[in-house]
N, C-alpha and C positions, 0 to 999 in steps of 0.2 A: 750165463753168469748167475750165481747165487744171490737174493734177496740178500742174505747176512752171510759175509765169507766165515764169520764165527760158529756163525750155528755148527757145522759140523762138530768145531770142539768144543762146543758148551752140551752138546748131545754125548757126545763123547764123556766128560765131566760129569753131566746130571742127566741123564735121560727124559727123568719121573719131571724134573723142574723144566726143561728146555724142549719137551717134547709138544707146547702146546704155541710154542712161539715157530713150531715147522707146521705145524697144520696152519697158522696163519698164514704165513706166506706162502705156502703151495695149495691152496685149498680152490683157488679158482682155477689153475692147473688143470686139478685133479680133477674139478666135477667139470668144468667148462671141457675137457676131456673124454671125458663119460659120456656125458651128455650127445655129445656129435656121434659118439659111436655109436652107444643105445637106443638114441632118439628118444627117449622117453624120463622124465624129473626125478620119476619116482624110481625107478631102475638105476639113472644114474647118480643118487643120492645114495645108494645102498653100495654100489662101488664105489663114492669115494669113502663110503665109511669104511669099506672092507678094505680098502687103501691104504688108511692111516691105521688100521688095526694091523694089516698085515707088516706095515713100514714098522710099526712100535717093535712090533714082537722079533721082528729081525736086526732090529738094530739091539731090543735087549742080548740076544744070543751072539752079536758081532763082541771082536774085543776091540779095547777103546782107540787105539792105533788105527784099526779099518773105518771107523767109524769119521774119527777124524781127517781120513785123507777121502770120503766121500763128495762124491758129485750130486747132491738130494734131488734138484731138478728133477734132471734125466733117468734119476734114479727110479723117483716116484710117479714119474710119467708112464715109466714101460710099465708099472704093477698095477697101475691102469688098466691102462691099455688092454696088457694080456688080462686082468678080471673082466674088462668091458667086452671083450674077445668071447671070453667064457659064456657071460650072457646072451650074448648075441648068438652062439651055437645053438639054445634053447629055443630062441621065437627069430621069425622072419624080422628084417629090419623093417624100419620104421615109413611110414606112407605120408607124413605127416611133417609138416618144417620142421629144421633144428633150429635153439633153441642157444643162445649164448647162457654162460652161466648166470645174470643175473636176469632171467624168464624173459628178454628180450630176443626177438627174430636175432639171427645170425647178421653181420656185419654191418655195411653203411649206416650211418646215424644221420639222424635229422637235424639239418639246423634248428638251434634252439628259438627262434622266432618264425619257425616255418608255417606259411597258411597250411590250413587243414587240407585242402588238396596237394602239396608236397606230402605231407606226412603221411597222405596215402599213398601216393607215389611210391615213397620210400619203404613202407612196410610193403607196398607187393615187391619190391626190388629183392628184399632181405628174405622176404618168402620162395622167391624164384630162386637164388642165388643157395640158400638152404636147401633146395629141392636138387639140385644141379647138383649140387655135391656131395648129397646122399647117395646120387646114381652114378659116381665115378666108382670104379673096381677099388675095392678096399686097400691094396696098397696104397695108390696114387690119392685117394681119400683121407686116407690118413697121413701121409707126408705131407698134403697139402693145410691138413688143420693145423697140421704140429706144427709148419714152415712159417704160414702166410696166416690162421686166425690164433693158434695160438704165439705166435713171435719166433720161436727157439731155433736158434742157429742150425744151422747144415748140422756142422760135428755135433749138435745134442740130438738132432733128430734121428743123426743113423745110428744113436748111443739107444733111444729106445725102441726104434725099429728091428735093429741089431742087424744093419745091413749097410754096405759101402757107404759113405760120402758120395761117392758116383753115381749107384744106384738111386740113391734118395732124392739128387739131384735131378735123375732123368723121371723118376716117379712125380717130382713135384712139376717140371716142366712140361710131360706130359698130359698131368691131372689140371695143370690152368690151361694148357691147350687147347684138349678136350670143353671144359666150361666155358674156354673162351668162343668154340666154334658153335657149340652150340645156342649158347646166346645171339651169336650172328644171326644164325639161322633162324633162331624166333623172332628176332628182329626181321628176316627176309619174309616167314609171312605174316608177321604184325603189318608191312607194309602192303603186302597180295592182296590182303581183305580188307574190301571195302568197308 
């Protein structure tokens, strides 16, 4: 679902004028996006800026009919994606946790009154759980971010996948699978060792 069902046809209408109210609403998208693919802030800052460059420049070239029956989401997720894609061809992926887009470890949050040993707890959770899903096969990796950390429906995610509803389905249930057994298992020998 679209932050503003308008924006399409106010982009469509002004471009120069409406084009700075689509970077706000897709901008954590875009880099919280990047981010998981690249593994790295500074990598994925330079894609979402090549994101919003590349989005500007095509939507100037679109005529204003195409523009206003656009899906921007899913749109701007795949132009993503596929530049995060691009970088990642250059350097091995990343060794290191990911990195939600505002420089917080990847998911669970700490309750806001938590003693300082929960909050440790929780940052190794959100480190471990970062690491784990770095190491799933890049399909099921990426279905899984776009599904379950970044929100986006089935039908958006095979929109920037560019693969079945089916597919995507068994890619995401797969890739928690996967995370989920192997979490099991570090729990099996967290408890082995004494």
């Amino acid at each position: 679902m679209e932050t503003d069902p308008q924006l399409p046809a106010r982009l469509a209408r002004d471009l120069d004028g409406s084009f700075e109210a689509l970077v706000v609403a897709h901008q954590r998208l875009v880099f919280g996006l990047a981010l998981r693919v690249v593994g790295d802030r500074g990598d994925a800052e330079e894609v979402a800026q090549d994101t919003f460059e590349r989005a500007y420049h095509a939507l100037a070239g679109y005529d204003a009919e195409r523009v206003a029956a656009m899906r921007l989401r899913p749109w701007l997720a795949r132009i993503a994606l596929n530049l995060a894609r691009n970088r990642l061809r250059r350097r091995p992926p990343p060794s290191r946790p990911l990195e939600d887009g505002g420089g917080q470890p990847l998911a669970v949050a700490a309750p806001a009154a938590a003693e300082p040993a929960q909050v440790a707890e929780r940052h190794q959770e959100r480190a471990l759980l970062a690491e784990l899903l770095a190491c799933l096969p890049r399909g099921q990796r990426e279905a899984v971010v776009l599904r379950h950390v970044e929100g986006l429906p089935y039908a958006e995610v095979a929109e920037v996948l560019g693969r079945p509803v089916g597919t995507v389905k068994t890619h995401v249930h797969r890739g928690v699978r996967q995370l989920r057994i192997e979490l099991e298992a570090r729990e099996a020998r967290k408890e082995r060792t004494p």
